[in-house]
C-alpha positions in Angstrom: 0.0 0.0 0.0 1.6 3.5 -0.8 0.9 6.5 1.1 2.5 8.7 -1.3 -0.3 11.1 -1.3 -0.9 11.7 2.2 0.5 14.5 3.8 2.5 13.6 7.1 0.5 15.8 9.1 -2.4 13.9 8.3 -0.8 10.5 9.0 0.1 11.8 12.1 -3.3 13.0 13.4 -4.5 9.6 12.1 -1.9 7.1 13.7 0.8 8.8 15.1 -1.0 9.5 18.5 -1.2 5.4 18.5 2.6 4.7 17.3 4.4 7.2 19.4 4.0 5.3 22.8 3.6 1.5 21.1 7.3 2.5 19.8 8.4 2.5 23.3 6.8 -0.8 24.2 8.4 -1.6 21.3 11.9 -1.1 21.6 11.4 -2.4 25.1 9.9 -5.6 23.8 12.9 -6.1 21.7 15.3 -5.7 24.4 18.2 -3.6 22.6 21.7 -3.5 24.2 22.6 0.0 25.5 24.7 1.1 22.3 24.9 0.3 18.8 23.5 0.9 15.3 19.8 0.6 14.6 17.3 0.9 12.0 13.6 1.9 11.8 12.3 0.3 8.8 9.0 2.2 7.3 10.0 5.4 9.4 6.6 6.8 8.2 7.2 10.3 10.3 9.5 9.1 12.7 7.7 7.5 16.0 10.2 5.0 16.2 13.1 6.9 14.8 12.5 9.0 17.9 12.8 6.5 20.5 16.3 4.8 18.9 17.4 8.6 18.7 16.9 9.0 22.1 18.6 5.7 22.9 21.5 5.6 20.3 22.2 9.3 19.4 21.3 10.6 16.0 24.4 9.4 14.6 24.0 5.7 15.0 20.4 5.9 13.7 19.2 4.8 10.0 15.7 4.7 8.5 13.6 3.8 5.9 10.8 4.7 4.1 8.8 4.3 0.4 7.1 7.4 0.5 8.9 10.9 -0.6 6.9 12.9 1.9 8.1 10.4 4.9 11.5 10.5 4.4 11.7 14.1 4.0 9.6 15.0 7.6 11.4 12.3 9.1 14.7 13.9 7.9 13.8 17.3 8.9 13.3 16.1 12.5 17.1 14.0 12.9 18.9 16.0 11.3 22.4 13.6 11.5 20.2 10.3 11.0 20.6 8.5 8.0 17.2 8.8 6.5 16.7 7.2 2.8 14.0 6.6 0.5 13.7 3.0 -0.5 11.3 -0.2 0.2 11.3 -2.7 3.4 11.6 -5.3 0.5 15.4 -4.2 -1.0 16.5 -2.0 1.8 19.1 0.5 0.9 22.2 -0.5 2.8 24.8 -2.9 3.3 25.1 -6.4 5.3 26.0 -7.0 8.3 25.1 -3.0 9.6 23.2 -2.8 12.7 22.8 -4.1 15.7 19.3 -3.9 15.6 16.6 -3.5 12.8 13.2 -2.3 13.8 9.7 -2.4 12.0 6.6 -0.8 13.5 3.6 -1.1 11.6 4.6 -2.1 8.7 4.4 -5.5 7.6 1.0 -5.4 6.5 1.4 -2.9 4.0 4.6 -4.6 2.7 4.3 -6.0 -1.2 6.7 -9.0 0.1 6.5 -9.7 3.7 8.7 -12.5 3.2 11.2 -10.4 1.3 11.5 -7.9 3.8 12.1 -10.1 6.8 14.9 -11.3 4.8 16.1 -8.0 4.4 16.1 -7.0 8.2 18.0 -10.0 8.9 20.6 -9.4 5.9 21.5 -5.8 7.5 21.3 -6.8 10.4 25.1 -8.4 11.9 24.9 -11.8 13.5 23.9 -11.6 17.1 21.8 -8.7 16.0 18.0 -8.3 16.9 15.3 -7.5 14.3 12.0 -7.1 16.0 8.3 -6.3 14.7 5.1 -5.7 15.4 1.3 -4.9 13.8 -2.3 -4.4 15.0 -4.1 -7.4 16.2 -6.7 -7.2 13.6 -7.4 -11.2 13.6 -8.7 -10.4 17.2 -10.1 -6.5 16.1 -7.7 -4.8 18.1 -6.5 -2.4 16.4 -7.0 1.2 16.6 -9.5 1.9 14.0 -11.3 -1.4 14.8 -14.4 0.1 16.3 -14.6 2.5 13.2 -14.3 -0.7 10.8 -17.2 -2.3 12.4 -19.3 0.9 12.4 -18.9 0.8 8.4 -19.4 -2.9 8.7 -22.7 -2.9 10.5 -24.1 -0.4 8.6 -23.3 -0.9 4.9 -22.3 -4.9 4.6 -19.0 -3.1 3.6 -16.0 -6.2 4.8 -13.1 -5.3 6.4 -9.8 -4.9 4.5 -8.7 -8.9 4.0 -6.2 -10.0 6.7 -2.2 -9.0 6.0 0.8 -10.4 7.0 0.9 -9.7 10.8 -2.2 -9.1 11.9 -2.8 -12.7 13.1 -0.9 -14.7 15.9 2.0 -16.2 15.0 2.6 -14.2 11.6 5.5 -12.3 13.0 6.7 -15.3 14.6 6.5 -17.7 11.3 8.6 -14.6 9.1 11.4 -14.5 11.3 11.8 -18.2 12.0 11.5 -18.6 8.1 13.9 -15.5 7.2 16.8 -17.8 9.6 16.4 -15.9 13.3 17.1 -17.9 16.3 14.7 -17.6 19.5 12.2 -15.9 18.0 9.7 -14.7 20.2 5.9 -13.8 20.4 4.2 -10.6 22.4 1.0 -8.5 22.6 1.7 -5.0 23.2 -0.9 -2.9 23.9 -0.9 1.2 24.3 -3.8 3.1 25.7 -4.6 6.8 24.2 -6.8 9.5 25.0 -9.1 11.8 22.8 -10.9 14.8 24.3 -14.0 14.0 22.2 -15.6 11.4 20.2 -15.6 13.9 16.8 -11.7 14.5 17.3 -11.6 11.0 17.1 -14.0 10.4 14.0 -12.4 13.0 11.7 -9.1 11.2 11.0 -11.1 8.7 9.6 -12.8 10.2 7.1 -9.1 11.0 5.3 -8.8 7.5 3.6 -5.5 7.0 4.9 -3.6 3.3 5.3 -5.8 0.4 6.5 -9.4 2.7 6.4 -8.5 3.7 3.3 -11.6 3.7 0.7 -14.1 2.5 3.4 -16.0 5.6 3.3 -16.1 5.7 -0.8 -19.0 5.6 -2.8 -21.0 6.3 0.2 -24.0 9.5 0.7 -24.3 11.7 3.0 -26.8 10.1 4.8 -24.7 6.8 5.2 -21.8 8.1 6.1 -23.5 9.7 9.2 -25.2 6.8 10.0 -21.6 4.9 10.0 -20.9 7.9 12.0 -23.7 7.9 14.7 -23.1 3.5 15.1 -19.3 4.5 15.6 -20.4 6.7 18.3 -22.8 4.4 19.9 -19.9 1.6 19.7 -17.1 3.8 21.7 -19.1 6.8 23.0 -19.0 10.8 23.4 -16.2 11.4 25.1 -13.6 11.8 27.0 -12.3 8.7 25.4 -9.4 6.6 26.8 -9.2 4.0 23.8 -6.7 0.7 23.9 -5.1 -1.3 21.0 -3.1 -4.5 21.1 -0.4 -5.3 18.5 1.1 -8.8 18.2 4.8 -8.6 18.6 7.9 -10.8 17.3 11.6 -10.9 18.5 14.7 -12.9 16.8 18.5 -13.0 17.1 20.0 -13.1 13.9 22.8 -16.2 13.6 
């Protein structure tokens, strides 16, 4: 999936809130040594980037990302990180690099998933940890579940079909196939907290990343009725909202 034409302000209003603080449960998840090199692979605008920033130093940070718009916010942010354009699937830099390569978020939107666990592990020097982790969707955990069901209920419109890592186990099954040793399985879940129920609706009507298109082709009328179930699903507000993502951890040999 390409997010070429969304703007990284949007992304961020849309998922950012949800991948700042599941980058830390991340990272602690993954169980990094206190130096070394590390890569965030689909940087998008730079949640994770920030929290190996803050544990590495600029310097010893590198990350990755297919859309133009990505790269250059996330390059405008760490200014002596090595920031690059290029896929998860033929990543941009040598063997044998870092000491840790990170994904958050982004195996489900990878064309290869396959592919691009091999890739983590090939930059990735033996010893090294590449860790992962996406929404819980087989379970509808994820952030914008509640907003997927709304359209669901109301329309007979399906769900996007599952992707690699959403499910148990997918994470898991990549790494062990890619060649990691002790590969191991987590939930992670963040909480977050909107002021109201219509600051949490609008980023949803953008048609950005796994909502994308679930609102097209619809009237007026249906779209407020999607609107009005969503509301009865989660409520008015305040709203303190949880989301799991499975997580996977391996030691490259």
């Amino acid at each position: 999936m390409s997010f070429d034409a969304v703007a990284a302000e949007a992304y961020d209003g849309f998922m950012g809130r949800y991948s700042r603080p599941l980058a830390e449960v991340l990272v602690e998840f993954a169980q990094l040594s206190e130096t070394g090199r590390a890569l965030d692979v689909g940087c998008g605008t730079g949640a994770l980037t920030e929290v190996l920033v803050r544990r590495f130093g600029q310097t010893e940070v590198a990350a990755v990302d297919p859309s133009p718009q990505f790269v250059e916010a996330t390059a405008a942010r760490f200014h002596w990180a090595d920031v690059r354009h290029g896929t998860a699937e033929a990543l941009p830099f040598d063997d044998d690099l870092f000491d840790a390569t990170l994904a958050e978020l982004v195996f489900h939107f990878m064309t290869d998933a396959a592919a691009g666990a091999r890739e983590m592990v090939r930059v990735t020097r033996p010893g090294g940890v590449v860790a992962a982790c996406v929404w819980d969707l087989e379970n509808a955990r994820g952030p914008y579940s509640p907003f997927l069901r709304a359209v669901e209920e109301v329309t007979d419109r399906r769900p996007p079909a599952p992707r690699p890592g959403t499910s148990r186990g997918d994470l898991v099954d990549l790494f062990a196939d890619a060649g990691c040793l002790d590969v191991a399985e987590s939930e992670l879940m963040v909480e977050v907290e909107h002021p109201d129920f219509d600051e949490w609706w609008q980023p949803h009507t953008l048609g950005i990343g796994s909502t994308a298109g679930q609102l097209a082709g619809f009237d007026d009328d249906t779209v407020a009725a999607v609107r009005e179930r969503a509301r009865e699903l989660i409520g008015e507000g305040p709203l303190r909202l949880s989301a799991t993502a499975w997580a996977a951890r391996g030691i490259v040999p």
